[in-house]
N, C-alpha and C positions, 0 to 999 in steps of 0.2 A: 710228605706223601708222594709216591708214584704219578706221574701222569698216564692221564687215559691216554693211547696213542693208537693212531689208525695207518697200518704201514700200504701203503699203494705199492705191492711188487709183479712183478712178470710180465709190465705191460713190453710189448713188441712193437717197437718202431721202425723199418727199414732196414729189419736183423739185428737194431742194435738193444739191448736189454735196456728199460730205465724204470726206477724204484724214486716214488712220489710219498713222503707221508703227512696226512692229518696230523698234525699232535694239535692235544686239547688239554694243557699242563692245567695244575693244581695250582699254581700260585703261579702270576704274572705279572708286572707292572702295570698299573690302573688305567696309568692315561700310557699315550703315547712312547715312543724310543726315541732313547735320546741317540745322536751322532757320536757313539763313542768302543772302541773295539773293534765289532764285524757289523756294525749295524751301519750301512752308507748313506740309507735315506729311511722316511717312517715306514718304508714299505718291504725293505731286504735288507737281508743278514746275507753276508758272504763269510764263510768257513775259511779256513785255511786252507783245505782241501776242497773247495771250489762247489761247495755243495751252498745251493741256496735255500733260504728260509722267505717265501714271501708271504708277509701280513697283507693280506687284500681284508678292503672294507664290506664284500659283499660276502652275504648268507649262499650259501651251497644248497640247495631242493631238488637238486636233479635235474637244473636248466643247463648245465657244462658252465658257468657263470668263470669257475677255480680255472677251469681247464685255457678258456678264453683268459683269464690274466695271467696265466704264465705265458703262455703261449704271444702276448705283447711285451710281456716286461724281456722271456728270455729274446726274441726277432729283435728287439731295440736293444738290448746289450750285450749278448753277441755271443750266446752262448749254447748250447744244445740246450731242448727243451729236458732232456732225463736231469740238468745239473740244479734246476729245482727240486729238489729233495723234499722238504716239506711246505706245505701249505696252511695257514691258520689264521681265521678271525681276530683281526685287529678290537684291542678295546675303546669304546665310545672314546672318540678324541677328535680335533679337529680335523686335523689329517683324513682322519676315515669318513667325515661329514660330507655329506651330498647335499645340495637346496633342499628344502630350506633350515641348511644347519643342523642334517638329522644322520645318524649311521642308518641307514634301513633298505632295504632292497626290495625293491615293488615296482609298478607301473613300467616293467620290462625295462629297466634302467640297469639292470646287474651289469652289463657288458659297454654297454653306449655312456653311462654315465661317469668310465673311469679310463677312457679309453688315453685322453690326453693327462690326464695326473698319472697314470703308468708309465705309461709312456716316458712324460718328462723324468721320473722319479729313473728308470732304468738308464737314460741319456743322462742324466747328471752322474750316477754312480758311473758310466762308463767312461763319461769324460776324466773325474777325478780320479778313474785307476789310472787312465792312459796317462795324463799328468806323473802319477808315481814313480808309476815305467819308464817313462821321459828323464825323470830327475835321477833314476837308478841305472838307465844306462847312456846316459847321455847324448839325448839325441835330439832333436827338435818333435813336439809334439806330431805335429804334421806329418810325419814319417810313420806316424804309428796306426796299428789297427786294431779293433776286441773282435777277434774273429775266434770261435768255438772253446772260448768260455779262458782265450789266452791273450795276453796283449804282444803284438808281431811286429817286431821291426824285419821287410822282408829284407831288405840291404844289406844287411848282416847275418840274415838265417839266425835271427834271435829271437825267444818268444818266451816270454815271463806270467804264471799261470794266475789269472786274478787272484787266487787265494793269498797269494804269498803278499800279496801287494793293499790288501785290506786294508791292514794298522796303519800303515803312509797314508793311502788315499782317506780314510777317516781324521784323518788331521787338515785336512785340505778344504779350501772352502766351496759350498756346492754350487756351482753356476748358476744363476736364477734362468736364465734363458738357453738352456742347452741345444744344440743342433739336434734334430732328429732324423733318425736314418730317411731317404728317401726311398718310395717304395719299389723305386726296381734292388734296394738292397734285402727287399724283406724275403727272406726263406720258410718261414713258419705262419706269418698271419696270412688269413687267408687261402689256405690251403686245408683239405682234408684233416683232421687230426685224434684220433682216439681220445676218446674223454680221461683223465686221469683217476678219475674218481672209479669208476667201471668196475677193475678185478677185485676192490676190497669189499665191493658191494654182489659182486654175484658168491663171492666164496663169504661173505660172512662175516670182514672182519670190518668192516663200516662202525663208525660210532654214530647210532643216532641219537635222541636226548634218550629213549626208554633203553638204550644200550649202559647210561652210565652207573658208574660204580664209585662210591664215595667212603672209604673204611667208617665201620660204626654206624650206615644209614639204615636206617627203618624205610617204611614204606606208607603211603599215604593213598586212600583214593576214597574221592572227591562223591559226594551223595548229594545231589542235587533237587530240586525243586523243581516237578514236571510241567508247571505252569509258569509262563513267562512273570520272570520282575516279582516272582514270591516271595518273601522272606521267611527268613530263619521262624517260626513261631518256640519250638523246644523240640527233645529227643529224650529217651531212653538207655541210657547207658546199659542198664541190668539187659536189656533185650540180645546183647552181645555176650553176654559170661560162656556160654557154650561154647565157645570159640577161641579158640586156642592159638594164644599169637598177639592175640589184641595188647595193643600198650595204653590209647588215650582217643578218647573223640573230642575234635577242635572245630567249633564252630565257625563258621566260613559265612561270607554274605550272600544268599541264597542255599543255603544246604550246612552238611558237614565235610570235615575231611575224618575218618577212619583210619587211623595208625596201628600200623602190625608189625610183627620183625619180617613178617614175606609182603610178598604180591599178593598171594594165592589169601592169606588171612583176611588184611585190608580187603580185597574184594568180596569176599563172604561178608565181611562185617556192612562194606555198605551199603549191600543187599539186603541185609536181614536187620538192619537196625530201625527201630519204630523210632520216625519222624515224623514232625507237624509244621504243615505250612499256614502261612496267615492266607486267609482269603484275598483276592486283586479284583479291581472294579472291572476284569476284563474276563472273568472264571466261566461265562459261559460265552463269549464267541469264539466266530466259525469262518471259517475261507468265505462261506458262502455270502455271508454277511459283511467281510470287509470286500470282497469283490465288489460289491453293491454301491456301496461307499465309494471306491474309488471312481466303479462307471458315470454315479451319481456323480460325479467331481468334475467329469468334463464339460459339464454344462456352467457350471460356475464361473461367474467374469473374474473373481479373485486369481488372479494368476502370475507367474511370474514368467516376463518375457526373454525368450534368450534370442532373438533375430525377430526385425520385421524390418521388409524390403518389400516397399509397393504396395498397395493396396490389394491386400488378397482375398478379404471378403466380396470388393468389389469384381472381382476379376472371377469370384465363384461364382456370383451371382451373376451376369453374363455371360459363362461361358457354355461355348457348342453342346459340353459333354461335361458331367461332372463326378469321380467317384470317389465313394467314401465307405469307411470301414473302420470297428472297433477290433484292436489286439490285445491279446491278456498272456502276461506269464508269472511264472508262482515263483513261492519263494523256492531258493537254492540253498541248500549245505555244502560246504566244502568239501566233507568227505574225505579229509584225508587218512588214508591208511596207518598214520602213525595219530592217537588221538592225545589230545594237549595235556605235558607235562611238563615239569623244572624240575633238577634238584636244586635245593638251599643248605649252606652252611653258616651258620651263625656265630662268630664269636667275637671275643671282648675285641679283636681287631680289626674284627669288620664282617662283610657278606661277600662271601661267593656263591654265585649262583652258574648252575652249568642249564642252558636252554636252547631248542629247537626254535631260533625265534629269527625275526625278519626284520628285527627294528629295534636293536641296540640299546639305543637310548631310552625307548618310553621301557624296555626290560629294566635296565638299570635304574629310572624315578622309579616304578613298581615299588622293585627291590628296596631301593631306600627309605618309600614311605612306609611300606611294610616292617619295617628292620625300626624305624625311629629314627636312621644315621644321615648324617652327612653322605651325598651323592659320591662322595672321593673315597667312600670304606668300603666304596661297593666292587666287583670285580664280575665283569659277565663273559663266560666261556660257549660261544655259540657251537652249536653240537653240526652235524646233518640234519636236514627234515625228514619225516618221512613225510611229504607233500605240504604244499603252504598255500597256495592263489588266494594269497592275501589274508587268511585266516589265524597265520604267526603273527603278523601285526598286533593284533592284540594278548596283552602281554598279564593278562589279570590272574594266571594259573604262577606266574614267578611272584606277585604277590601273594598268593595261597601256599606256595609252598615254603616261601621265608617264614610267614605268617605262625606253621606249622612247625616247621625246623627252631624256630623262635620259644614255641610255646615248650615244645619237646625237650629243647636242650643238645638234640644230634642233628645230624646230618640227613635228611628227610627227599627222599623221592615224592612228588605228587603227581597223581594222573588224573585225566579224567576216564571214564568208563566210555563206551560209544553212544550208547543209552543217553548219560549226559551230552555229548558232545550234540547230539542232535537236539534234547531238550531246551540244553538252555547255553547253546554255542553262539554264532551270529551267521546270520543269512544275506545272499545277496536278495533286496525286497524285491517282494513282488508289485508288476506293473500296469497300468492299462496304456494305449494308443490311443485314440482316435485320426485317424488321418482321411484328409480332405484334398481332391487334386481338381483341375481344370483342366480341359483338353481345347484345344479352339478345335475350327471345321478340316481341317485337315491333318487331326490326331495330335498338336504337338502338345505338352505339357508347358501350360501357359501360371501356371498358380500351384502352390502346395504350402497346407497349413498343418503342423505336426502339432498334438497336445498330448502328451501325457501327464496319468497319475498316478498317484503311491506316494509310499513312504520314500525319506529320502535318504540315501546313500551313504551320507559324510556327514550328517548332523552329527552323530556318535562317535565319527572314527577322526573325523578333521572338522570341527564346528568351525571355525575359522574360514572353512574354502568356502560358506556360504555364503552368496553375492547379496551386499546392502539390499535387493529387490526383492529376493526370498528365493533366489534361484539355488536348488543344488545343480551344479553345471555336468554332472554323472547322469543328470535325468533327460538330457535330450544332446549328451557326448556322439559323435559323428554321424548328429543329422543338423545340428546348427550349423558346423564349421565345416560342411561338406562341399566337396568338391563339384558337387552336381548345380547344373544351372537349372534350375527350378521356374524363374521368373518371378513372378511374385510370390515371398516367401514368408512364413511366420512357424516360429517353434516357441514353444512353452508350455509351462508345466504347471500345475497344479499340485498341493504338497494334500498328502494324506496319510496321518500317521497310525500306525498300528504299534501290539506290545511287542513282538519280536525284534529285535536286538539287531542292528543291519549294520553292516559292512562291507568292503570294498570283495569282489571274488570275479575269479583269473577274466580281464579284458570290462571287468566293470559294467557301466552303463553301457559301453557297446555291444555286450552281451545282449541285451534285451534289444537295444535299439537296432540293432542288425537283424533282428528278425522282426520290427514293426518294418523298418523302411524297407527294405529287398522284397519282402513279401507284399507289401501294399504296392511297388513300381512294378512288382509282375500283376499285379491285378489293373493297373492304370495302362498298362503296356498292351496284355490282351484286349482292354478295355475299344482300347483304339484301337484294335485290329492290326498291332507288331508284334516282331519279333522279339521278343523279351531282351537279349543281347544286344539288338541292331536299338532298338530301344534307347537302353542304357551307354550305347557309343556316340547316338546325340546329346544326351545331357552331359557328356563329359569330352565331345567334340573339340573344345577349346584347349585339352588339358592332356599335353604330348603323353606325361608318365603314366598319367593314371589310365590312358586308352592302350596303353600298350600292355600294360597286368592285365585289363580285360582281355585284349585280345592274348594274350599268350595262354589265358588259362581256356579260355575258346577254342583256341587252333589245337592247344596238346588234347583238351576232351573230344574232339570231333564234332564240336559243335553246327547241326544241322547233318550231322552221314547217319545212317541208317544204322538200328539199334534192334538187337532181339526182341520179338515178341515180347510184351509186356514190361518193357523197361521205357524209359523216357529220365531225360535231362532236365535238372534246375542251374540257373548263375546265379550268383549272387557277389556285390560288390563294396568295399568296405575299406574304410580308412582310420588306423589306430594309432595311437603309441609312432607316429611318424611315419609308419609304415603304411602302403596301399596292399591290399591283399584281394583278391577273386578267386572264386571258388565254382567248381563246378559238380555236380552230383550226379551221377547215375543210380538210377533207383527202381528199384519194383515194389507193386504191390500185391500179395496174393493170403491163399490161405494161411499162411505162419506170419502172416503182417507186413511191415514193411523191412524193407532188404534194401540197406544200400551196398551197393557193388563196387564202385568207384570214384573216387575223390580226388579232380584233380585241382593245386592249389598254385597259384602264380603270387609271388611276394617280390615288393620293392621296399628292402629296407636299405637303401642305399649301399651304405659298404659294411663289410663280413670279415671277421675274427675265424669265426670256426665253421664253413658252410655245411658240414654233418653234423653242428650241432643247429645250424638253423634249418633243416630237415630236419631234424628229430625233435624241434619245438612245433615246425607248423605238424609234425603228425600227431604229437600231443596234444595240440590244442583244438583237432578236429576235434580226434576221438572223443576228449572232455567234452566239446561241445556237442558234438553230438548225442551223445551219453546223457548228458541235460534234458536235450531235446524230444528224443524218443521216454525217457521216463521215470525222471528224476522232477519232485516237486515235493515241496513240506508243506501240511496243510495243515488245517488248526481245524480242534474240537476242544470246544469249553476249555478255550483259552490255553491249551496246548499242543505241541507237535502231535500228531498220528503219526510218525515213522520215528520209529527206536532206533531202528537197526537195518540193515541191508538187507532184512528178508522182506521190506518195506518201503524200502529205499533203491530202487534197483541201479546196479554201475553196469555201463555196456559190457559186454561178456566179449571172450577175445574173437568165438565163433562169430558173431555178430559185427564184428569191426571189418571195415570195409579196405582197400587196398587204398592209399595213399601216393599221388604222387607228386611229388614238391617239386615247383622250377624256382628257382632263385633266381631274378634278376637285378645284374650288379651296376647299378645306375652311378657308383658315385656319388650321390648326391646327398652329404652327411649320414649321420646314423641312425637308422629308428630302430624302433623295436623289435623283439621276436618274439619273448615269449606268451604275448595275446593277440596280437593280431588276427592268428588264425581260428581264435573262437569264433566273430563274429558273424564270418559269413557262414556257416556251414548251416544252421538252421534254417536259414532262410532257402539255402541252394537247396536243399531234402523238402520240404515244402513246396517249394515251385516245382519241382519234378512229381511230385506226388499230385501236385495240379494235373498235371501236363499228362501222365500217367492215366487220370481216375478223374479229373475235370470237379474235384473235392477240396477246394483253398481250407489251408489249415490257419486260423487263428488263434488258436487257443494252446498253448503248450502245459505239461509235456502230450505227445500224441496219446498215450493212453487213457489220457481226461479225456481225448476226441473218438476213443473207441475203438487205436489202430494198436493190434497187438503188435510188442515187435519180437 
């Protein structure tokens, strides 16, 4: 069989032309590469002709993750960034494992979490060419250099082009502790850089999973159960005979799958075929009703503790001023643009599965238990996304589609519909606050007690990160471990389960918690009679990095100059994924609702790979958040979603997106993340200017629950 292949050509660097390609082959070796031919480490192939092949362990979604590890592997070996040629998803192997022991890309680790295994993997291959070079023209190592993709002897005006020198250096042994270049030698990280990925994606020739093509495959889509946790009860075959195309309906755990020789078949059929679900003890509730439940929940002493410092009840109950306040947000859909499919291949030699996925491994158990096989007959081909924030994680659409490809006998595409994908996909849960502050007589913030409840985060997606106490630690994620000095302090949570189906989504628990806590310290802030900003620069007084993100995202917004009629500023302050991030909003409110105009963003994720792609994450991860916030929510009636579709569902519109301005600041100070940080402040910052605006605190998201069109 042919490989799917995705060619990256025409990108322009510095006038010099350089061609990058995806390939997504049909058949590949299971686990890892061995050191043998052109293969120098588990991570590069070098050609003869000096073309590189790098196996990175990370998923591709459109964070620059590919473009960021060439762009270290080529800066540490010493060679132009165009002489990576192609780029491809490593199979589940050690090598490609991240803690704890998993291939998967999440929690803004794509770039920070491979930064020193590239690294060293690039330094070792460069060493044992230069070694080659050395013994080929006899010279002492030390004399030598891998400077643009050739090893240089300058003494002699000699220079021997890696390719040639591959087969030698693959016989050599790989240094465990290679020198790594220092960084006044680096020319490429850290520097501006064109994402690689880019021309194949604006012109079309991108391979994402609903792009692949497998000879002999049918097509499969997925009929789902509109009621959470249904099952299967039976179906109607005959209800399909009209239909032209149909091959076989396969019963799925909640629904069917509908097999056709097209798309267009399969989706008629999973429309039009009469199915029946079993009744669930949960067929008639409603948002309104679990809301109830969860507020009801904060009164509850059963709780699980994540911080208590000092006696904070004591310190409420004395104190000059004291205020407090419930916050509520709804469930969230991922929504991404490409909805959940695999294809599967079956045969007596094993499974290959090609998938849009973010986590390797649990694709390939899927695969296996679905198949019947040994974990080693499996073979998984990561595609592009068409968007993930955490929703590829789960992997239950590559069991349905072996499942099917299995039952069928061919090679089977499965999709879901978007209908399903909201029905019965997985939601970041929705949450309540309560929070509780203390002020003494001269305004300071002497006490703060955070409780939330809801359902929790990771019981479904990582049971395991649940802490002995009954803590999910995503339910009060950077407000326990915050940098703010509070005084006396207590966070904890209270668990309250519902039937929808919950999982991690882009920035997690700081999602939500960055709009309980920034919006509750601007109401503690006015409370006392400050400045929201001047505020928030005493309780982080003590803490050089994080007063300076505040202050850079303050001084670039103009924090306190004079503002058009009817506009007014929010801050908001936030620490995620390693990273510090502040945010500021400029916003109005009028007849067409609320208008945000400007968003400026200050980030300290220490040190940077690609600073255009760390701007083009924090403007993604406003927009998404903001998008959330103005009017995105999934609510439930008699036990299912109300929103199908996106005429129900609303995504910020581009008119609507406000200008973004990113500062990056480069602290040095290790690696954090990028691509969540910048959800969590922005809700809050839009809120607190909307205060400040209209003297209206928003609690309750999204805005249009609260009656603010946008």
């Amino acid at each position: 069989m042919n490989a799917v292949t995705l060619n990256r050509r025409g990108l322009l660097r510095s006038g010099a032309a350089a061609a990058v390609a995806l390939s997504i082959p049909v058949a590949l070796p299971a686990r890892g590469l061995a050191r043998n031919g052109d293969a120098l480490t588990a991570y590069l192939r070098i050609a003869q002709d000096g073309a590189i092949t790098l196996i990175t362990p990370a998923t591709e979604m459109g964070q620059g993750t590919h473009t960021a590890h060439a762009m270290l592997v080529a800066d540490e070996l010493g060679v132009p960034l165009s002489a990576i040629r192609t780029i491809r998803v490593g199979q589940p192997s050690e090598p490609m494992r991240r803690p704890p022991g998993e291939q998967s890309t999440g929690g803004s680790t794509g770039t920070r979490a491979w930064v020193a295994r590239l690294r060293t993997a690039a330094a070792q291959a460069r060493e044992v060419l230069t070694e080659a070079a050395a013994r080929r023209m006899n010279v002492p190592v030390a004399e030598l250099k891998c400077q643009d993709g050739a090893i240089v002897h300058a003494a002699s005006d000699r220079s021997i082009p890696i390719g040639s020198l591959v087969r030698e250096a693959a016989l050599l042994p790989l240094p465990e502790k290679p020198a790594l270049r220092p960084a006044g030698e680096l020319r490429i990280v850290g520097r501006p850089t064109p994402r690689l990925d880019i021309p194949a994606k604006v012109t079309g020739r991108a391979v994402f999973g609903m792009d692949v093509k497998v000879p002999g495959m049918l097509y499969a889509c997925a009929r789902l159960a509109p009621v959470y946790r249904a099952e299967l009860d039976g179906f109607d075959r005959a209800s399909l005979d009209r239909i032209d195309g149909i091959v076989d309906v396969v019963p799925l755990p909640r629904g069917v799958a509908v097999v056709a020789e097209n798309s267009w078949a399969a989706i008629r059929g999973a429309e039009a075929i009469a199915i029946r679900f079993k009744p669930t003890p949960h067929d008639t509730l409603d948002s309104a009703a679990l809301s109830q439940r969860m507020i009801a929940a904060l009164d509850q002493e059963t709780r699980a503790i994540a911080k208590n410092e000092g006696d904070v009840e004591a310190v409420l109950r004395n104190a000059a001023k004291t205020v407090e306040a419930v916050y509520e947000v709804p469930y969230l859909a991922h929504a991404c643009m490409e909805t959940d499919n695999a294809t599967a291949q079956v045969t007596a030699e094993g499974v290959t599965v090609w998938a849009p996925t973010q986590h390797q491994d649990w694709a390939l158990a899927e695969a296996a238990r679905a198949a019947g096989v040994d974990p080693s007959k499996v073979t998984i081909h990561t595609t592009l996304l068409g968007g993930g924030f955490g929703r590829r994680y789960a992997s239950e659409v590559v069991g349905q589609a072996v499942t099917v490809a299995k039952a069928v006998g061919r090679p089977v595409k499965l999709f879901w519909r978007r209908e399903d994908e909201f029905a019965q996909g997985y939601y970041r849960p929705a949450q309540v606050a309560r929070m509780r502050a203390a002020l003494d007589a001269d305004g300071r913030l002497i006490g703060f007690w955070f409780r939330a409840a809801g359902p929790s985060t990771v019981a479904e997606f990582r049971p395991n990160a649940i802490q002995p106490n009954g803590l999910d630690p995503q339910q009060v994620a950077s407000v326990a471990d915050s940098r703010y000095r509070f005084g006396a302090f207590r966070a904890d949570w209270v668990r309250v389960d519902g039937p929808p189906r919950n999982w991690i989504w882009r920035s997690v628990g700081a999602s939500q918690n960055g709009f309980f806590l920034e919006s509750f310290l601007d109401e503690v802030a006015h409370a006392a009679g400050q400045d929201p900003y001047r505020f928030r620069r005493e309780l982080l007084a003590h803490d050089a990095r994080a007063l300076k993100v505040l202050d850079t995202a303050a001084e670039k917004a103009g924090w306190g100059s004079p503002l058009p009629a009817g506009r007014a500023r929010g801050i908001a302050y936030m620490e995620s994924y390693g990273s510090l991030c502040a945010e500021v909003a400029e916003v109005s409110v009028g007849a067409d609702g609320v208008r945000v105009h400007r968003v400026v963003v200050a980030l300290d994720c220490g040190d940077i790979v690609n600073p255009d792609a760390v701007e083009a994450q924090l403007m993604g991860g406003v927009t998404q958040g903001l998008s959330a916030m103005l009017g995105e929510a999934i609510t439930l009636k008699n036990g299912a979603a109300e929103q199908r579709n996106f005429d129900t569902y609303p995504i910020l519109r581009i008119d609507r997106a406000p200008k973004v301005e990113a500062h990056v600041i480069r602290s040095g100070q290790g690696w954090g993340g990028v691509g969540e940080p910048g959800v969590p402040p922005i809700a809050p910052a839009v809120a607190n200017a909307i205060f400040a605006a209209t003297g209206r605190r928003i609690r309750r998201l999204p805005l249009t629950a609260e009656g603010l069109g946008v």
